[in-house]
N, CA and C atoms as a LAMMPS dump frame, in Angstrom:
ITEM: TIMESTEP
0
ITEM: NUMBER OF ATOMS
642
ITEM: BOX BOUNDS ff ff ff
-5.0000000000000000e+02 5.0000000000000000e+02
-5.0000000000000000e+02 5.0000000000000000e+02
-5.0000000000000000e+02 5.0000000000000000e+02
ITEM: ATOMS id mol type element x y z
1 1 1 N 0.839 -1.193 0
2 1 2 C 0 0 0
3 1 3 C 0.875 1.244 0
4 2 1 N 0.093 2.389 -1.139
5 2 2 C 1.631 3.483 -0.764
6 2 3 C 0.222 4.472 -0.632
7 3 1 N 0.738 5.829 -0.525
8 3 2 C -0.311 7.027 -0.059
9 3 3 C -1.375 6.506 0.625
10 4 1 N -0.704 5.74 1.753
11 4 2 C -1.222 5.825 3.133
12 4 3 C -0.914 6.475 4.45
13 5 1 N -1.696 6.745 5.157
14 5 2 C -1.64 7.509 6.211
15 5 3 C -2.392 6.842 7.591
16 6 1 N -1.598 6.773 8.354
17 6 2 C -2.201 5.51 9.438
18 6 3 C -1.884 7.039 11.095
19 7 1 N -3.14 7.032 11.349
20 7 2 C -3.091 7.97 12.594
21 7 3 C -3.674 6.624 13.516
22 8 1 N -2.145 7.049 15.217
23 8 2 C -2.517 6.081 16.009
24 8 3 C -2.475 7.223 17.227
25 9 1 N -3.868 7.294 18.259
26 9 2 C -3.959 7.603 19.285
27 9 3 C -2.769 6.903 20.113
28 10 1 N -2.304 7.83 21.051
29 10 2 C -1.683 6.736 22.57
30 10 3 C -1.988 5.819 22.612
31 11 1 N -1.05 5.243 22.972
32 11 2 C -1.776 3.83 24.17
33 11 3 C -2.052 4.519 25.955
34 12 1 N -3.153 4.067 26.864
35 12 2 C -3.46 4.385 27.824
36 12 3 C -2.216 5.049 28.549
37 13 1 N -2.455 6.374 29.557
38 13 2 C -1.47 7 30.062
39 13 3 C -2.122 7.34 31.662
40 14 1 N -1.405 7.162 32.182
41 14 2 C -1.297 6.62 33.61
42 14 3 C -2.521 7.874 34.403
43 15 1 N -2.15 9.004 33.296
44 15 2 C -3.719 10.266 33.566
45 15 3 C -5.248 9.451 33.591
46 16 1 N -4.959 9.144 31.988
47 16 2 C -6.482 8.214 31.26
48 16 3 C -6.953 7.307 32.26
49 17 1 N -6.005 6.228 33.247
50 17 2 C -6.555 5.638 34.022
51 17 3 C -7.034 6.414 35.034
52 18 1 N -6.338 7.347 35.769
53 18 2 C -7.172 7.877 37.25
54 18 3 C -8.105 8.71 36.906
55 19 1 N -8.562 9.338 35.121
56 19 2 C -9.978 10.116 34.743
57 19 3 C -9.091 11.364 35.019
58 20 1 N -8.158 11.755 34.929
59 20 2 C -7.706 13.042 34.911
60 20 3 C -7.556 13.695 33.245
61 21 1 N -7.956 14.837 33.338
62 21 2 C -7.704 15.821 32.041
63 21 3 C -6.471 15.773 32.076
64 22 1 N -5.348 15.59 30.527
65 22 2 C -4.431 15.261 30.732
66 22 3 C -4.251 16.814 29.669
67 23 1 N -4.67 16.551 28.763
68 23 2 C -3.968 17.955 27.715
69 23 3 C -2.908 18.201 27.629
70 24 1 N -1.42 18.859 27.786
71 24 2 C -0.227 19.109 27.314
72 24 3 C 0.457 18.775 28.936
73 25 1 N 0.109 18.457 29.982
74 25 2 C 0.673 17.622 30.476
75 25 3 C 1.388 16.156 30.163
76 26 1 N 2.3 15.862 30.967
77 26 2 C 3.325 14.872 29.99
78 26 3 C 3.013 13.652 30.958
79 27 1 N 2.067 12.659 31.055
80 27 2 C 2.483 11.268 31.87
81 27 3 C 2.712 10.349 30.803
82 28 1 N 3.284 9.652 31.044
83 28 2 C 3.483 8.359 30.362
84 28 3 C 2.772 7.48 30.591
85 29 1 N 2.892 6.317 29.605
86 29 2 C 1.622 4.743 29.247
87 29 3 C 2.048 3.976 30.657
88 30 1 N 0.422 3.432 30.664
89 30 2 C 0.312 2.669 32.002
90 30 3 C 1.354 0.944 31.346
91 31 1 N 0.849 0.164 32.054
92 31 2 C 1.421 -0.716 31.649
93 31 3 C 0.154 -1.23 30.33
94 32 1 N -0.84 -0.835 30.358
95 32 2 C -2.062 -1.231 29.481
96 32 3 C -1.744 -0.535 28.662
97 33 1 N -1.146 0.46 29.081
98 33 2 C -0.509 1.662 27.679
99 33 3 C 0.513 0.884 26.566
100 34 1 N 1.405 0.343 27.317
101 34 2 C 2.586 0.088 26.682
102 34 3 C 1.984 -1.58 25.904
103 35 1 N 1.011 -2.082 26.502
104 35 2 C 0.518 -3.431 25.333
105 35 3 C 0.013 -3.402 24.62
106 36 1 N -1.078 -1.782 24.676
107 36 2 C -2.026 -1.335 23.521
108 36 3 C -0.996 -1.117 22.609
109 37 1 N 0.254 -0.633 22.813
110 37 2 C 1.134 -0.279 21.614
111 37 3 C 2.046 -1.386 20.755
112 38 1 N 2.305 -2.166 21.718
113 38 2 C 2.569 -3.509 20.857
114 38 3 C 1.847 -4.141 20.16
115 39 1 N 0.52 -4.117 20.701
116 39 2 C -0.75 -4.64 19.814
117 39 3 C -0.921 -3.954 18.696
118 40 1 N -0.523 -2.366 18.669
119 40 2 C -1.142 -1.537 16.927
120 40 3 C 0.434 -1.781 16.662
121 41 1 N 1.365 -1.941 17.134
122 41 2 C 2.483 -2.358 16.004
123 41 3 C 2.67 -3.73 15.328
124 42 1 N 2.108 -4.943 15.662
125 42 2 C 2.249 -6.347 15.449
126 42 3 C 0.828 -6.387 14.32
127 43 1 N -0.431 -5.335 14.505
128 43 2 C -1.259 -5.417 13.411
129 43 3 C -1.025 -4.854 12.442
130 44 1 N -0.444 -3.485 12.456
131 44 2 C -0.003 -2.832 11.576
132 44 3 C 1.427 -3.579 10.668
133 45 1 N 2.367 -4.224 11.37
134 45 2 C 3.066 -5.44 10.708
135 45 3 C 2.653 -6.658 10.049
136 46 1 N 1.113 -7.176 10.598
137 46 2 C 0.592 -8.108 10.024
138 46 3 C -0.181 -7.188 8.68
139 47 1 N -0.116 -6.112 8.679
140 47 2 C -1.077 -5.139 7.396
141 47 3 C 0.06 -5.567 6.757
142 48 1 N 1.169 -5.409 6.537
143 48 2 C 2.284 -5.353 5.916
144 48 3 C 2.413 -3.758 5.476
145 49 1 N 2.185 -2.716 6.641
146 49 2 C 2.173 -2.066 6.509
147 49 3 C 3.931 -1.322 6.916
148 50 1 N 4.825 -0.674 5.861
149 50 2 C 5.905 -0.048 6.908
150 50 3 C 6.24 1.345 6.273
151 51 1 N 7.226 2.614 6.971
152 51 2 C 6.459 3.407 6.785
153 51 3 C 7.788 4.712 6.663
154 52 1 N 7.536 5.386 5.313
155 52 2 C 8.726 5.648 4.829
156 52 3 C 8.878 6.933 6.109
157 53 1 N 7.928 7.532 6.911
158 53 2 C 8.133 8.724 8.079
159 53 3 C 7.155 9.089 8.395
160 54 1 N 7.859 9.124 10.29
161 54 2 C 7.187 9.005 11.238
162 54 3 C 6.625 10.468 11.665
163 55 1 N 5.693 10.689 12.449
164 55 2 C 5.587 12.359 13.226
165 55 3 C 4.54 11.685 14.109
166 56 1 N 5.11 12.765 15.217
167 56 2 C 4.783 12.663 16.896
168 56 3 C 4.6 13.944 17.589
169 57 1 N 4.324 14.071 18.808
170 57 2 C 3.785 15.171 19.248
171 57 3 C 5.277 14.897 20.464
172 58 1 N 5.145 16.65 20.914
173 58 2 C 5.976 16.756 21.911
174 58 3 C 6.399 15.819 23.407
175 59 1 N 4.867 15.143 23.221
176 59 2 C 4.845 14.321 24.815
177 59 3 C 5.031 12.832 24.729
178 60 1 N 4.942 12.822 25.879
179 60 2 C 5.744 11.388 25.501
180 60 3 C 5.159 10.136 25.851
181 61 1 N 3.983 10.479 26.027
182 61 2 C 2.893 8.945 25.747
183 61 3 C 2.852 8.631 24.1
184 62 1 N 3.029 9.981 23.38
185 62 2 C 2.598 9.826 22.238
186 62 3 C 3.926 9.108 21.389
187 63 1 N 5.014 9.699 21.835
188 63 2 C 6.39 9.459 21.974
189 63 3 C 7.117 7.644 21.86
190 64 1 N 6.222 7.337 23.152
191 64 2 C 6.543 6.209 23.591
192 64 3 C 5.438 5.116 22.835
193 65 1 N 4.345 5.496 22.528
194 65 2 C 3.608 4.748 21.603
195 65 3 C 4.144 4.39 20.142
196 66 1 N 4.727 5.802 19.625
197 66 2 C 5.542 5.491 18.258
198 66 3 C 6.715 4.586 18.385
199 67 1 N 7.703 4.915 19.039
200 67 2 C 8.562 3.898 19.303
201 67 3 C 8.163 2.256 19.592
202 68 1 N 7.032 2.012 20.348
203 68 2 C 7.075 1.03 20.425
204 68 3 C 6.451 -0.091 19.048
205 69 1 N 5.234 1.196 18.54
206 69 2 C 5.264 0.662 17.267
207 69 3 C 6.041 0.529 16.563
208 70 1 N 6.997 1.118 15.956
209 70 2 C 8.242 0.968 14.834
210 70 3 C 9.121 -0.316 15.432
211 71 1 N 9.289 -0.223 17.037
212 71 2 C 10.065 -1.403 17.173
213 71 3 C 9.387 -2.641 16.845
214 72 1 N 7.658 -2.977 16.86
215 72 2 C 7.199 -4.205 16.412
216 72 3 C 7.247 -4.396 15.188
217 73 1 N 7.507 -3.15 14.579
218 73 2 C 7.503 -3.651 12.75
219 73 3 C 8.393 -3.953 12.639
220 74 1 N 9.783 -3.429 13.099
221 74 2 C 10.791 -3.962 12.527
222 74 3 C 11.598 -3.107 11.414
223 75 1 N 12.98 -3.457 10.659
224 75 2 C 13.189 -3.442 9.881
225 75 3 C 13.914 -1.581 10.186
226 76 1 N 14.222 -0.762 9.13
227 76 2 C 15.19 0.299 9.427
228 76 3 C 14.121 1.702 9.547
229 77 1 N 14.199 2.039 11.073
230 77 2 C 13.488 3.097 11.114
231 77 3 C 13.386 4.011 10.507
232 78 1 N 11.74 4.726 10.089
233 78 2 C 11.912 6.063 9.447
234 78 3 C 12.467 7.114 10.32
235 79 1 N 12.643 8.096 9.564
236 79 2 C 12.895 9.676 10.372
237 79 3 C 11.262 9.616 10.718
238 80 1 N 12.066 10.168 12.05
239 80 2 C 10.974 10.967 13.211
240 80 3 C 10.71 11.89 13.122
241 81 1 N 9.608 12.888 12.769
242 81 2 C 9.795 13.973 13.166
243 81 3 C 8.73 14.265 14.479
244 82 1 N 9.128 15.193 15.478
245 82 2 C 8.064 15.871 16.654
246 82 3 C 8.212 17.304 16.357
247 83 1 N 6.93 17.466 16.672
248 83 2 C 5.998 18.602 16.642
249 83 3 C 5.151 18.904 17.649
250 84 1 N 5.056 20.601 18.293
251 84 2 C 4.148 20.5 19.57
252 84 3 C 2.817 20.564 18.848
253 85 1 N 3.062 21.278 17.512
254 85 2 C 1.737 21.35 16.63
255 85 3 C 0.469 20.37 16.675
256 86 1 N 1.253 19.217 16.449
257 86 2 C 0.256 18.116 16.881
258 86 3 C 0.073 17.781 18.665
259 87 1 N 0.732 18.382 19.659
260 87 2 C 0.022 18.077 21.07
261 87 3 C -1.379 18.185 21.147
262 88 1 N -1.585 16.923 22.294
263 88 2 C -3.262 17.019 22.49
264 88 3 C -3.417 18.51 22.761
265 89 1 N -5.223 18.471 22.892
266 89 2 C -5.902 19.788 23.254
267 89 3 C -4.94 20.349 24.667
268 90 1 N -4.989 21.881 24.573
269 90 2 C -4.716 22.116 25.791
270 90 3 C -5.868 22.236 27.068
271 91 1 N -6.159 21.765 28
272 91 2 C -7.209 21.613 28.797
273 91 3 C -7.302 23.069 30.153
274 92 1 N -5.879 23.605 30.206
275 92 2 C -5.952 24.609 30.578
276 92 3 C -6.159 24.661 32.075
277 93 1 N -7.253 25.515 33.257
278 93 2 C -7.561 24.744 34.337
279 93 3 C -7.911 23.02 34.75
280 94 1 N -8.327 23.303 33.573
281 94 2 C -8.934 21.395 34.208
282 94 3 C -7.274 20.929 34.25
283 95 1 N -6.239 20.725 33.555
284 95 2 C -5.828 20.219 33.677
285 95 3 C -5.259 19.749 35.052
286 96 1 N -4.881 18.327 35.083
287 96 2 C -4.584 17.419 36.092
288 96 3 C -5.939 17.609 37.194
289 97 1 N -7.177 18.056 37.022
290 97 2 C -8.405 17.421 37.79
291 97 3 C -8.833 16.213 36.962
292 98 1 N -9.264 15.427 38.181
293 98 2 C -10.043 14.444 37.887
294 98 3 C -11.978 14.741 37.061
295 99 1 N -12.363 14.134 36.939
296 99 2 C -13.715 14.855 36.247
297 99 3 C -14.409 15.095 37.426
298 100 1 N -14.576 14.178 38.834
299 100 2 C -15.512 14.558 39.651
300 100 3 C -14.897 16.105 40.5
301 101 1 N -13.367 16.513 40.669
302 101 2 C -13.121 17.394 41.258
303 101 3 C -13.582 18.439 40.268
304 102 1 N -13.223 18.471 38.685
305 102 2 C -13.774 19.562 38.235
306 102 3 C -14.875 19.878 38.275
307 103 1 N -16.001 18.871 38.037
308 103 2 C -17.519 18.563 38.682
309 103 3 C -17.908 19.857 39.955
310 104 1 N -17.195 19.457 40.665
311 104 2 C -17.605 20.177 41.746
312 104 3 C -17.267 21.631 41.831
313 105 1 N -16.049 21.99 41.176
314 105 2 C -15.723 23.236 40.918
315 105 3 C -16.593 23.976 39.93
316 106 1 N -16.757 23.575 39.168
317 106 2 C -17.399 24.163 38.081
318 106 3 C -19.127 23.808 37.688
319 107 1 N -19.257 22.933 38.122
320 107 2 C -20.958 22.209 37.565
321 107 3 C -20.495 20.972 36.723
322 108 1 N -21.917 20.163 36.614
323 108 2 C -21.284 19.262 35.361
324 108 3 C -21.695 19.884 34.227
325 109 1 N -22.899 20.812 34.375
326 109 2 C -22.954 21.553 32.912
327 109 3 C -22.173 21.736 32.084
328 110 1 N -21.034 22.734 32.805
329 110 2 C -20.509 23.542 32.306
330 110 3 C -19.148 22.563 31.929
331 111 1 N -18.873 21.748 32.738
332 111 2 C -17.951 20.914 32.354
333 111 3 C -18.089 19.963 31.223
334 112 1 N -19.492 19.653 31.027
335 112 2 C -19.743 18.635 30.159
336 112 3 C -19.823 19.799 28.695
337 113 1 N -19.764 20.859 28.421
338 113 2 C -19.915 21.85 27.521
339 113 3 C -18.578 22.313 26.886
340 114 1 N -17.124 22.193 28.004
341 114 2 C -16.136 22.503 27.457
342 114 3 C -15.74 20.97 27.26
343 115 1 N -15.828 20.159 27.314
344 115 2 C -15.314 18.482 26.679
345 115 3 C -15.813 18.301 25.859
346 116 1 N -17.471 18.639 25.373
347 116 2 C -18.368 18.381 24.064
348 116 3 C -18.594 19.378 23.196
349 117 1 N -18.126 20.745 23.387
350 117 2 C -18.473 22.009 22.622
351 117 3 C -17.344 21.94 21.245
352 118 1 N -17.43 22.326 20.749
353 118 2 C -16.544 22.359 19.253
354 118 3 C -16.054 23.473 19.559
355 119 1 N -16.469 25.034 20.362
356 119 2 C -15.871 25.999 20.21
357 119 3 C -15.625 27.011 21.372
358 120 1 N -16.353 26.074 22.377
359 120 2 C -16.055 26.816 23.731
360 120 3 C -14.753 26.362 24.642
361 121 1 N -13.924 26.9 24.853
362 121 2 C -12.673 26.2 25.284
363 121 3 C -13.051 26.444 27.009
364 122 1 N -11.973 25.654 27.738
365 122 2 C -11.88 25.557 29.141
366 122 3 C -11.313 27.025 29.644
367 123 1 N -11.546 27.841 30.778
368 123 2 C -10.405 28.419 31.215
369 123 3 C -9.109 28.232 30.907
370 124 1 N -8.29 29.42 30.321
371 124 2 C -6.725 28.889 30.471
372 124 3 C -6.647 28.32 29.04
373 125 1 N -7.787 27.502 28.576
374 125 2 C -7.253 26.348 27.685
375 125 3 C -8.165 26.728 25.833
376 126 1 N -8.134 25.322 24.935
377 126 2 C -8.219 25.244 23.778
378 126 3 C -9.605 24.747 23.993
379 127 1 N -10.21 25.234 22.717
380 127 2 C -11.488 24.174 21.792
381 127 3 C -10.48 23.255 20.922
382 128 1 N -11.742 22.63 20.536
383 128 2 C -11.577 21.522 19.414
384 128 3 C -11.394 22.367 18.494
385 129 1 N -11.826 24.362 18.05
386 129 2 C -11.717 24.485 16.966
387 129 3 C -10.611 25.43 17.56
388 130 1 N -9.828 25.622 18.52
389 130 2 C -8.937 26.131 18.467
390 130 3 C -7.472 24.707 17.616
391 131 1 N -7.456 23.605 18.53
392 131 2 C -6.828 22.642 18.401
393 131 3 C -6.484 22.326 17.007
394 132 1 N -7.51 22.501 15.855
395 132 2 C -8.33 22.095 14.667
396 132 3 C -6.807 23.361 13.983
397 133 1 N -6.887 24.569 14.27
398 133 2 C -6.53 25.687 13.904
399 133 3 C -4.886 25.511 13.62
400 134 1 N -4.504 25.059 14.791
401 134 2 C -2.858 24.52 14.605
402 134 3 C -2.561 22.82 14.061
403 135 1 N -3.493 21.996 14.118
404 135 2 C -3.164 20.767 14.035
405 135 3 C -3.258 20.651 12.015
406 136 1 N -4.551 21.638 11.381
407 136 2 C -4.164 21.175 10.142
408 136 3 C -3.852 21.655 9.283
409 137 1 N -3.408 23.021 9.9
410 137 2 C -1.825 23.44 8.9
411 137 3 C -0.822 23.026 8.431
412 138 1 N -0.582 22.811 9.625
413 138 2 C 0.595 21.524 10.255
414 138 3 C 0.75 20.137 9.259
415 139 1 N -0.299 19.421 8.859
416 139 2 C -0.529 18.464 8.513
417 139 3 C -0.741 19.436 6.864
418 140 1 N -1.468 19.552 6.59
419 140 2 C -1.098 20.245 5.328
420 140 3 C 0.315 20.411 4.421
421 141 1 N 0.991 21.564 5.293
422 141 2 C 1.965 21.954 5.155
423 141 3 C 3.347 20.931 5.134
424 142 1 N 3.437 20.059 6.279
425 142 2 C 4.303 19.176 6.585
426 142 3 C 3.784 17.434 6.327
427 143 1 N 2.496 17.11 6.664
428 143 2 C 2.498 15.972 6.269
429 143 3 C 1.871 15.333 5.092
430 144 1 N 0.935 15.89 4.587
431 144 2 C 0.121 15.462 3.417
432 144 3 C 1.352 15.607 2.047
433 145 1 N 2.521 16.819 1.838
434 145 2 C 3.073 16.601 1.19
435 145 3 C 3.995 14.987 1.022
436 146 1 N 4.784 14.396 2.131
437 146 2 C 4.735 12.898 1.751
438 146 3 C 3.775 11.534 1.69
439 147 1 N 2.719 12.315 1.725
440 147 2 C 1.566 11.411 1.283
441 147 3 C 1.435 11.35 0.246
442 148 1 N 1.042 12.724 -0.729
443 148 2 C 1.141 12.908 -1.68
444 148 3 C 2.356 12.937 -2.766
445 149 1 N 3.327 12.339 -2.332
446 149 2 C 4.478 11.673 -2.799
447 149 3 C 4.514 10.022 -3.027
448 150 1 N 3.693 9.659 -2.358
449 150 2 C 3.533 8.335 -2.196
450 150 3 C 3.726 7.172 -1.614
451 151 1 N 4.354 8.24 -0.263
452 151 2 C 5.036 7.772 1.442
453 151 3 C 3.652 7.246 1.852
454 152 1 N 4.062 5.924 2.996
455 152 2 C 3.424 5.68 3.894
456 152 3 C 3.772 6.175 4.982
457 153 1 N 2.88 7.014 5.501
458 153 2 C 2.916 8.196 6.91
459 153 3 C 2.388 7.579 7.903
460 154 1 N 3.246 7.671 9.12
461 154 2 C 2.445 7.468 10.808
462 154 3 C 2.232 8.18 10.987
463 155 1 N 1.496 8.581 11.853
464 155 2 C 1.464 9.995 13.168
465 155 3 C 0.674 9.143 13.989
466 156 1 N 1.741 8.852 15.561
467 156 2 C 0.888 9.271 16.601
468 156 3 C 0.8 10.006 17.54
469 157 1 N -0.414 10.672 18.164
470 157 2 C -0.404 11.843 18.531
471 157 3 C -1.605 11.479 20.157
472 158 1 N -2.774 12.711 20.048
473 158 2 C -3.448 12.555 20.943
474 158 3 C -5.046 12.418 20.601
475 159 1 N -5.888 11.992 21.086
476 159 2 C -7.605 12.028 21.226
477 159 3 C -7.979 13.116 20.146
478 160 1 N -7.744 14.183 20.59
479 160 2 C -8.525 15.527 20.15
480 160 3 C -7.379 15.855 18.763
481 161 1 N -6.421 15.977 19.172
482 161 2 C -5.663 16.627 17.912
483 161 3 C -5.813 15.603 16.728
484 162 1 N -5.633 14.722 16.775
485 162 2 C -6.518 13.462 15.615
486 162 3 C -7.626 13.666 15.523
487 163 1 N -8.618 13.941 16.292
488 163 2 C -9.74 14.217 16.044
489 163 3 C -10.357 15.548 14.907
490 164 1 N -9.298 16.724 15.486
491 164 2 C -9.386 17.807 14.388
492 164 3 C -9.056 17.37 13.008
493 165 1 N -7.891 16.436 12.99
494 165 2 C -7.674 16.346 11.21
495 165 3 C -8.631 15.019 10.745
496 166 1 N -8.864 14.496 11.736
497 166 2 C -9.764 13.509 11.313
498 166 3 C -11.093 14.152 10.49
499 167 1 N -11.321 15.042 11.129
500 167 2 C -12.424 16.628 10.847
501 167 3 C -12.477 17.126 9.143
502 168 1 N -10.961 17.486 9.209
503 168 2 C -10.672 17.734 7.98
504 168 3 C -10.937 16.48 7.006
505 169 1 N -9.755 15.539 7.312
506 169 2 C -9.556 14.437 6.169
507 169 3 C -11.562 14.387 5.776
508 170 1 N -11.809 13.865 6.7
509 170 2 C -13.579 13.073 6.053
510 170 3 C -14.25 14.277 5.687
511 171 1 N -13.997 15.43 5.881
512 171 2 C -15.425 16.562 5.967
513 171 3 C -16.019 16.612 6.56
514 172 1 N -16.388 16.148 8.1
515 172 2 C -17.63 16.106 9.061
516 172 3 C -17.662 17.211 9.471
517 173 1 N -18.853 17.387 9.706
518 173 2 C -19.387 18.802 10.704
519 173 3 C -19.003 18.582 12.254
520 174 1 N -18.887 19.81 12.663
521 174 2 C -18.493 19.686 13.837
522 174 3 C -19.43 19.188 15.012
523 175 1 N -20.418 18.703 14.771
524 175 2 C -21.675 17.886 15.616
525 175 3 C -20.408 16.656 15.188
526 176 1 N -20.203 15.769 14.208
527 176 2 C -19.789 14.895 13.69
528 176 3 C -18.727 14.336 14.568
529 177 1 N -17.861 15.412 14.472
530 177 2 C -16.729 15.143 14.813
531 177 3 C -16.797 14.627 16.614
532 178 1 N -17.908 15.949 17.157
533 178 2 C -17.761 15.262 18.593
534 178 3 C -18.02 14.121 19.223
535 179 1 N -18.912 13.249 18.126
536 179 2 C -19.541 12.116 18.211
537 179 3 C -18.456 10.653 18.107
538 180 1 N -17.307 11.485 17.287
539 180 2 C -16.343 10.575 16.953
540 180 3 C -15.636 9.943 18.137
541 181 1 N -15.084 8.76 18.518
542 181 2 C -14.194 7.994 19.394
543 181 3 C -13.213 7.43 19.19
544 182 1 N -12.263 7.512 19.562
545 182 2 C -10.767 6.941 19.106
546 182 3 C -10.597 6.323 20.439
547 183 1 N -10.365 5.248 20.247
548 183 2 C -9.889 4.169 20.93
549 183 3 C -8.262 4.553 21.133
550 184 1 N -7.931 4.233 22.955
551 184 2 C -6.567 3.955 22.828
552 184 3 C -5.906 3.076 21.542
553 185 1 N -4.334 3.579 21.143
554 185 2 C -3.906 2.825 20.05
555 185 3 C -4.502 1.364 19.204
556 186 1 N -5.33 2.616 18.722
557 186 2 C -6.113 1.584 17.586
558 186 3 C -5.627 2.057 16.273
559 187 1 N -5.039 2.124 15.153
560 187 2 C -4.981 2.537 14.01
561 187 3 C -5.964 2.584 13.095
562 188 1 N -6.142 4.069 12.891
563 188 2 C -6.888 4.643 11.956
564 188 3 C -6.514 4.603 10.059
565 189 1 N -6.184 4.155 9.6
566 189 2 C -5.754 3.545 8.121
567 189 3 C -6.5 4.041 7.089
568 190 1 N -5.769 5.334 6.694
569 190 2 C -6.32 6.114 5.222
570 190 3 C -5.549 5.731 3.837
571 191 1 N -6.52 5.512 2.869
572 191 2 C -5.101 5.874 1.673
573 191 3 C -5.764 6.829 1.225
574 192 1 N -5.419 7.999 1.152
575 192 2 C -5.643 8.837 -0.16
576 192 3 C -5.06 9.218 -1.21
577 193 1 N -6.669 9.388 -2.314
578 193 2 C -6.231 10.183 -3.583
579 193 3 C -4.831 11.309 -3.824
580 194 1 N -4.862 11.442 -4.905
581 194 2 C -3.996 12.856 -5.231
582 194 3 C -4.432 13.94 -4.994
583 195 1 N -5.548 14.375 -4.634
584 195 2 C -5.99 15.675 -4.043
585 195 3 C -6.281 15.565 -2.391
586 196 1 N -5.826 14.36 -1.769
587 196 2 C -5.762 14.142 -0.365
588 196 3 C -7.362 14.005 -0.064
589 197 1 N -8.05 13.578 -0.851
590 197 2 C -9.401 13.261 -0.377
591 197 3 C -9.364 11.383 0.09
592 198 1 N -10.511 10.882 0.933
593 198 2 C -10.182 9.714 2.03
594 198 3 C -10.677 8.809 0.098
595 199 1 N -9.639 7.703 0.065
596 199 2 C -10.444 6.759 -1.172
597 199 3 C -10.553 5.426 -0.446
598 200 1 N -9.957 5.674 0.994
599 200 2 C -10.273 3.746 1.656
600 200 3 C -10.107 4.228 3.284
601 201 1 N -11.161 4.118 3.899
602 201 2 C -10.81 3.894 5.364
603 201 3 C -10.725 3.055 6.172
604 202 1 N -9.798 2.097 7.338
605 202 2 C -10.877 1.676 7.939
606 202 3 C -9.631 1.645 9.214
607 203 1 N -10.638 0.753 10.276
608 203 2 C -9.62 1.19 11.633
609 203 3 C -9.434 -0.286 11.723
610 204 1 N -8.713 -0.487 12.79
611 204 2 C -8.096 -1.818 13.571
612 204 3 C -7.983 -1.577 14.681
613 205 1 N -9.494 -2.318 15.626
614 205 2 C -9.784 -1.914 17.071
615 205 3 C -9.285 -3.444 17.628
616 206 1 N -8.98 -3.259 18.85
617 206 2 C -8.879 -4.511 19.371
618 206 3 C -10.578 -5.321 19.83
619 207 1 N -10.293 -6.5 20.001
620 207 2 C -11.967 -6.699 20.403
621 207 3 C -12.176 -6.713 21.451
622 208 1 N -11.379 -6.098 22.479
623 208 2 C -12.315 -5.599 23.824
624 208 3 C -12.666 -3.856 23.649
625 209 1 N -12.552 -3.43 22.65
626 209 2 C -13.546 -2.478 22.628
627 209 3 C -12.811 -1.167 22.229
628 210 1 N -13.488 0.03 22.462
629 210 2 C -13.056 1.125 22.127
630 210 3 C -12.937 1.763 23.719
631 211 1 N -12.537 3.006 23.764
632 211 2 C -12.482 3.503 24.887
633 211 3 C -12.447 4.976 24.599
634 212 1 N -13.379 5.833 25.286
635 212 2 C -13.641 7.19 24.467
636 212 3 C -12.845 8.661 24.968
637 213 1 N -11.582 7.59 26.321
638 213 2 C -10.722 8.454 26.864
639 213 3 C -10.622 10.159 26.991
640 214 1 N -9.964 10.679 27.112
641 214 2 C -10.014 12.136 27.977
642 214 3 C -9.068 12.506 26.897
């Protein structure tokens, strides 16, 4: 397969388990973290998928997920590149609350409005259409050109910042998009056309499920 593009969420990060807003805070994969990532590298090797270059986000769940994928494929690593461009959303106050402490600080209204709103950001922090704003320039500018060369591209990154180009790549409306779920390191598997429109999608979830993480 060539002009593919395979976006892989984290694997679980030691935040995701205790329900904490993690956003540009840096924890690293639980130990469930670090098997979800062997698992999208050993499927993505059984795709016979390998991958002329890599891109990652500044932190290092996302970090440590790529690495561990490239080490299950095997064979002579691509160039890496990191970018904060692609860091998850920034969460701003919430960050490092749990959902019930922010709960209480804030309402669940209002809490459930900056996690599901497309354009209302947290105190301190980003929307989805702020996130959206830096993540697919970025990808434009820097990654779709070796797609459109005829590279097979990784990126893994975070929840939301995949979620914005995910936005882009398909065209969904932003109702759409919030509806969307990315599973810890599940691979998302595009090939596209020459004008970067989606001509094959599909994902590779494990079968205990999806998980609609923070």
């Amino acid at each position: 397969m060539t002009n593919t593009l395979v976006l892989v969420r984290h694997g679980e990060s030691e935040w995701n388990r205790k329900n904490i807003f993690t956003g540009i805070r840096n924890p690293d994969l639980t130990d469930k973290g670090l098997i979800e990532a062997v698992w999208a590298g050993r499927v993505l090797k059984a795709e016979g998928l390998r991958f002329d270059i890599a891109f990652t986000s500044k932190l290092k769940r996302a970090q440590h997920t790529l690495d561990i994928i490239l080490g299950e494929i095997g064979g002579e690593l691509p160039p890496i590149v990191e970018d904060a461009a692609i860091n998850e959303r920034d969460y701003g106050e919430l960050s490092g609350l749990n959902k019930d402490q922010a709960r209480d600080r804030w309402g669940e209204e209002q809490v459930l409005e900056w996690r599901r709103s497309f354009d209302t950001p947290p105190p301190g922090g980003e929307s989805l259409k702020d996130t959206a704003e830096r993540v697919v320039p970025y990808y434009r500018e820097h990654i779709w050109p070796h797609v459109a060369a005829g590279k097979n591209v990784l990126v893994a990154a975070h929840g939301n910042s995949l979620r914005a180009l995910i936005m882009s790549l398909e065209q969904l409306s932003s109702q759409e998009i919030l509806d969307r779920e990315l599973a810890t390191a599940a691979p998302q598997v595009y090939r596209l056309d020459e004008l970067g429109n989606v001509a094959e999608y599909r994902e590779l979830v494990r079968s205990e499920g999806r998980d609609d993480g923070i």
